[in-house]
Each structure stands twice: as structure tokens, then as C-alpha cells.
TIMARGU-412926 format. One line per field, with one value per residue: residue number from 1; residue in three letters; x, y, z of N, C-alpha, C, O in turn. Coordinates in nm, 2 decimals. Last residue first. Layout:
BEGIN
titor <- NUM, ...
torro <- ALA, ...
n.c1 <- X, ...
n.c2 <- Y, ...
n.c3 <- Z, ...
ca.c1 <- X, ...
ca.c2 <- Y, ...
ca.c3 <- Z, ...
c.c1 <- X, ...
c.c2 <- Y, ...
c.c3 <- Z, ...
o.c1 <- X, ...
o.c2 <- Y, ...
o.c3 <- Z, ...
end
This chain:
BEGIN
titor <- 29, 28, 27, 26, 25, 24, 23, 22, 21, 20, 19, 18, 17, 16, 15, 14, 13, 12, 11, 10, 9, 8, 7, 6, 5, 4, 3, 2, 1
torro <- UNK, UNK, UNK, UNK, UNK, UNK, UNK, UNK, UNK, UNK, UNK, UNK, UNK, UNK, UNK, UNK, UNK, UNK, UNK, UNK, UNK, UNK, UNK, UNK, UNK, UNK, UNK, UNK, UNK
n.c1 <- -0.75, -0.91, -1.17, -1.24, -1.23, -0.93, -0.84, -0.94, -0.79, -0.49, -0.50, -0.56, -0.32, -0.12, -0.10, 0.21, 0.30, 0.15, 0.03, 0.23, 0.23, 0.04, 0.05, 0.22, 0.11, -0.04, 0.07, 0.13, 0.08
n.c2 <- -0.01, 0.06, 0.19, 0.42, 0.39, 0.37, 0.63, 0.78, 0.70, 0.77, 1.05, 1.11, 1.01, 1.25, 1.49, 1.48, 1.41, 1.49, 1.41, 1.23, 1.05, 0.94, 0.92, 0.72, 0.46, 0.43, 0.40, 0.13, -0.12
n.c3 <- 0.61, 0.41, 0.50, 0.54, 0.82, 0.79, 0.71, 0.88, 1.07, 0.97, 0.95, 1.22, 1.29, 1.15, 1.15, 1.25, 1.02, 0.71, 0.45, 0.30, 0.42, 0.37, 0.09, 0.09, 0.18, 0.02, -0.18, -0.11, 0.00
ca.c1 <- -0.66, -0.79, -1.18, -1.28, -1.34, -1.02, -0.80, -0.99, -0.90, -0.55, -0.51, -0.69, -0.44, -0.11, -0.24, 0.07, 0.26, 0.23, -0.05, 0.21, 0.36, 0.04, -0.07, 0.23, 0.23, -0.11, -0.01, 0.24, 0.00
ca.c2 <- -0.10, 0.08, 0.02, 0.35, 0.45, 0.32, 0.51, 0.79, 0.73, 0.64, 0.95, 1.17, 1.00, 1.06, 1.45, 1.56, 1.33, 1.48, 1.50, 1.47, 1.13, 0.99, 0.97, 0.87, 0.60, 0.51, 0.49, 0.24, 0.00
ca.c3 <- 0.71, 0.38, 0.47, 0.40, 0.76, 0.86, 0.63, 0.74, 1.14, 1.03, 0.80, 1.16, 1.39, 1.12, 1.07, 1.32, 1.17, 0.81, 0.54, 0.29, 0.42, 0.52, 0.15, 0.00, 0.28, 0.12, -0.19, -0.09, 0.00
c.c1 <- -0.77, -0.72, -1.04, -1.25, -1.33, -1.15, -0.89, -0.98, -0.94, -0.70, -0.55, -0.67, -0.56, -0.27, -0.26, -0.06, 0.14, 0.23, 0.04, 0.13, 0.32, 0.14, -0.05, 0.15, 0.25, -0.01, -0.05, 0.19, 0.09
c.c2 <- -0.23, -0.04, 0.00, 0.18, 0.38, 0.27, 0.39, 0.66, 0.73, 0.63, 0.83, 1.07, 0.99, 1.01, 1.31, 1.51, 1.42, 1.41, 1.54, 1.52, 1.27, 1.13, 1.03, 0.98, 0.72, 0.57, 0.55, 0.35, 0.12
c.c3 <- 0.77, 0.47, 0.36, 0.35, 0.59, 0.83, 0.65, 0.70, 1.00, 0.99, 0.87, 1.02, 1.25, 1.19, 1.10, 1.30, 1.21, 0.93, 0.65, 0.38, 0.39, 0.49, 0.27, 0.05, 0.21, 0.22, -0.08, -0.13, 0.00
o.c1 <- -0.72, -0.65, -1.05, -1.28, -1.41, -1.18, -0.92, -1.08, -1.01, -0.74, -0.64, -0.77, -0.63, -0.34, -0.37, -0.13, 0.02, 0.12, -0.01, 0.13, 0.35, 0.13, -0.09, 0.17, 0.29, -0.02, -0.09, 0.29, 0.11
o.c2 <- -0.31, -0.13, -0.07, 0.11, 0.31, 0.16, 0.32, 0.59, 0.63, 0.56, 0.77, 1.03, 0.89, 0.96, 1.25, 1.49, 1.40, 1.34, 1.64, 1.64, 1.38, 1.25, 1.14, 1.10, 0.82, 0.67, 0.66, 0.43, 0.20
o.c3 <- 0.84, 0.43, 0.26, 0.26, 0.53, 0.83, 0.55, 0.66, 0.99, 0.89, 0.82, 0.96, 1.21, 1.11, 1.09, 1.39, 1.20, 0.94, 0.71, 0.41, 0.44, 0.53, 0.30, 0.06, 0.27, 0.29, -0.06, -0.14, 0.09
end
């Protein structure tokens, strides 16, 4: 899933919680 570290990567740490919390929701993890 390396789209989705592309993903984390720009939203930043800070955001990491909230890309989880998405990622989640769409049925990524």
C-alpha cells in the first residue's frame, strides 16, 4: 500500500491519527 504512505507522508505526523482514522473508515486497514 504504498499509496497510502504517499498519503500519510504529505498529510504529516501531526495528521497521522486523523489519516488512520480515514483510512479506517474507507476500509484501507
Amino acid at each position: 500500500r504504498n499509496y497510502l504512505s504517499s498519503a500519510m507522508a504529505k498529510l504529516g505526523a501531526r495528521n497521522r491519527t486523523e489519516a488512520a482514522r480515514v483510512a479506517r473508515t474507507r476500509g484501507w486497514l
